[in-house]
DOLO-22743 format. One record per residue: x negated, y, z of N, C-alpha, C in turn. Coordinates in steps of 0.05 Angstrom, whole numbers, plus 5000, padded with zeros to 4 digits. Layout:
BEGIN
XYZXYZXYZ...
END
This chain:
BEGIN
277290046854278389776850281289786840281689656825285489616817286789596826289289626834290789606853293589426841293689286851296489096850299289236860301489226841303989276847305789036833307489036856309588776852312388786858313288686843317188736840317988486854319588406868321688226881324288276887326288136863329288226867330888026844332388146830334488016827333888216779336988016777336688206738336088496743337688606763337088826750333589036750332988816774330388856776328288766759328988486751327188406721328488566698330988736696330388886669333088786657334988576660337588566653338288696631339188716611340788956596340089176590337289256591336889456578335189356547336389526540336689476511334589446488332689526500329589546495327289326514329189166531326988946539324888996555325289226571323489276588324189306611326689516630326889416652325989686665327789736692326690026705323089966716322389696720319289556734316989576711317589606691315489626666316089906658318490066661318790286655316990476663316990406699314890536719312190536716311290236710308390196702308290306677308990526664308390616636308690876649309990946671309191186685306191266702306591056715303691036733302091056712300890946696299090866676298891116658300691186653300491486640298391736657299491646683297291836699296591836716294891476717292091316729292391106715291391146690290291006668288390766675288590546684287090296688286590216713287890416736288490356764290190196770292190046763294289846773294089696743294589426769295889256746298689096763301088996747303489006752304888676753306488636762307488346773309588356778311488276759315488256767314988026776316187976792316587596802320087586802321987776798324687846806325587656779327387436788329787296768331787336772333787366743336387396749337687196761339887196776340787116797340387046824338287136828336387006856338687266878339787146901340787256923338587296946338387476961336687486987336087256993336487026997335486677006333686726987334586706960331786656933330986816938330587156948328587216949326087166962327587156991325787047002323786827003325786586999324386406987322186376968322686586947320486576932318086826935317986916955316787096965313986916979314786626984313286527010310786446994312386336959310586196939308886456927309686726920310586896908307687106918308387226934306387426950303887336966303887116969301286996987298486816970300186866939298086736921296587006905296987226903295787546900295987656923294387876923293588036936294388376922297288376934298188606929297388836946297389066931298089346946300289496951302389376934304489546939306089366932309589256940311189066933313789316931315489226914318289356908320189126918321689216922324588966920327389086916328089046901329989166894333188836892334188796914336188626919337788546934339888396926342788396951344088396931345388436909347588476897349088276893347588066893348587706884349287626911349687826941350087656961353387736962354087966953355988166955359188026931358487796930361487646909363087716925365087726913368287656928370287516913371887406914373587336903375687516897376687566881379387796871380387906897380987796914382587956941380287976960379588266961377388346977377388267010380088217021379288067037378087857046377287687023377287387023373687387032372987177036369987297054367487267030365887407032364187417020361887237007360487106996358386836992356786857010355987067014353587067037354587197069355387067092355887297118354787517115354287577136353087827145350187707148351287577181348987497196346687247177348087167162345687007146344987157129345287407115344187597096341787697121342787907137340687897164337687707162340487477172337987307170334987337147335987277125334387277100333087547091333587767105332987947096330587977123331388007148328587927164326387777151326887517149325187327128322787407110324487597102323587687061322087937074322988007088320688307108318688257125318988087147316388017155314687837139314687757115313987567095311887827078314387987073312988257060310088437074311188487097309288617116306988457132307388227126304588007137302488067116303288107089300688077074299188327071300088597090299388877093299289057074300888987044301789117031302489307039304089497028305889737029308689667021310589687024313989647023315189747019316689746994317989996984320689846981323089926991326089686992327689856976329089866961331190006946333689866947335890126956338290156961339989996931342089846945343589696913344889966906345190016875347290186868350290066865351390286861353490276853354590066838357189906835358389776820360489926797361189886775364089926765366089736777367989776797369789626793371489596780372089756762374289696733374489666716371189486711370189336692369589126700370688946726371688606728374488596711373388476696376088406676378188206695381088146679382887956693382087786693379987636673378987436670376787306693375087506708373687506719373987396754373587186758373387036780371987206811369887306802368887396825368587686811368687826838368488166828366188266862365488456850364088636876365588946878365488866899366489296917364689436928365489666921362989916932363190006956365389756968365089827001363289707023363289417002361389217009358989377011357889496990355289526979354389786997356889937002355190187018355390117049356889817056355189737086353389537080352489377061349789277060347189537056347989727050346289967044345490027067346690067088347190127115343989917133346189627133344189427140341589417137341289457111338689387094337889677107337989847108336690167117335490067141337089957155335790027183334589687188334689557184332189347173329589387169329389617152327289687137325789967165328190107170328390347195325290117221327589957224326389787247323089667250322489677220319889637216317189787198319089967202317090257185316990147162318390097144318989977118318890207108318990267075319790507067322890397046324690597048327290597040327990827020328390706999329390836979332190816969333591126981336191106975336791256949338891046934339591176909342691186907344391146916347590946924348691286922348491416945350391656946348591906913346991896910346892006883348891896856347891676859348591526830351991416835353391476858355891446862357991716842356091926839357092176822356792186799354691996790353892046762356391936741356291886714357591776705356391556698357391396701355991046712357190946681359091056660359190926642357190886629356191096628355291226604351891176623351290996633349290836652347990566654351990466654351190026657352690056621351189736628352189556604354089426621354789356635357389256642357989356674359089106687359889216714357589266737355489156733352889176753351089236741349689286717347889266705347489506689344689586694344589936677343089806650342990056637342789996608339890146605339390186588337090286576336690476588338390776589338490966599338590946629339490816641340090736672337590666685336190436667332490376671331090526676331390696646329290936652329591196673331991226678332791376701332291286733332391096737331190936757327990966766326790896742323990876735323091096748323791346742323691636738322791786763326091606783326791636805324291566824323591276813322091226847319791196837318691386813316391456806315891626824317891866821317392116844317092066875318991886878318791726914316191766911314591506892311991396896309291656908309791786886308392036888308992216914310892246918311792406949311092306971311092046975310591816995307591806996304891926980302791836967302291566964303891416959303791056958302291066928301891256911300391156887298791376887
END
């Protein structure tokens, strides 16, 4: 029988900026498919801008109208704003990110799928221009990395960390701008939790 796989997250999960219009989620399904040829068929539901609330939210409409086998989610980055002075508080708390991210997990794991959560990467911060109103820090991002881990810890989720790798790489020569990977960054991604997939036997 075919097996259903499904994306839920945010641009960079629908594919943002890579340059070729496809996206690390279509990148993968051209992996799988390469070798189990007519075994899956594939489902982004991830829009740019959607924060943990949207995800969830659209998870409720989203996942309970298919019958998936396997869901990705790849999101949080849109909860993580700040205003120029990193002290200033964040758009989303803590405890209401928490919140929404419980939500978007037991939402996930009711329909007995499989769960695969991936870690936010890295930001540039020295590509928020002066112009730029809201900026994100990679201090933020490596304690939502934290959170989101043991979220996922708490309910035998599976967790895909990528943050302390891709913190070494050279990230220019990666994003198209300050959050967002590029063509090369997609397919490197793709690549990545192709091998998870396979190690995990989830495919």
């Amino acid at each position: 029988m075919v097996k259903n796989i499904g994306m839920i997250g945010d641009s960079i999960a629908h594919g943002y900026y890579d340059e070729h219009d496809m996206g690390f989620f279509a990148r993968l399904a051209k992996l799988i498919l390469e070798n189990h040829p007519g075994e899956y068929v594939f489902n982004n539901m991830a829009q740019s801008g959607d924060n943990i609330a949207d995800a969830a939210n659209r998870a409720v409409f989203e996942v309970f109208s298919r019958q998936f086998d396997l869901i990705l989610v790849n999101a949080g980055i849109n909860d993580l704003r700040r205003r120029k002075d990193s002290n200033l508080q964040l758009d989303f708390s803590e405890g209401v990110r928490i919140m929404y991210w419980n939500k978007l997990l037991d939402i996930l794991v009711s329909t007995g799928a499989k769960v695969v959560v991936m870690d936010l990467i890295p930001v540039i911060e020295n590509r928020y221009t002066e112009q730029a109103s809201l900026v994100r820090y990679n201090s933020d991002v490596e304690r939502y990395n934290e959170i989101i881990k043991t979220l996922c810890q708490d309910r035998g989720v599976f967790f895909f960390a990528r943050y302390d790798a891709w913190k070494f790489r050279n990230l220019d020569a990666l994003y198209k701008d300050a959050t967002h990977s590029n063509a090369i960054g997609h397919q490197m991604m793709a690549e990545k939790i192709y091998r998870f997939l396979v190690q995990k036997k989830l495919i």
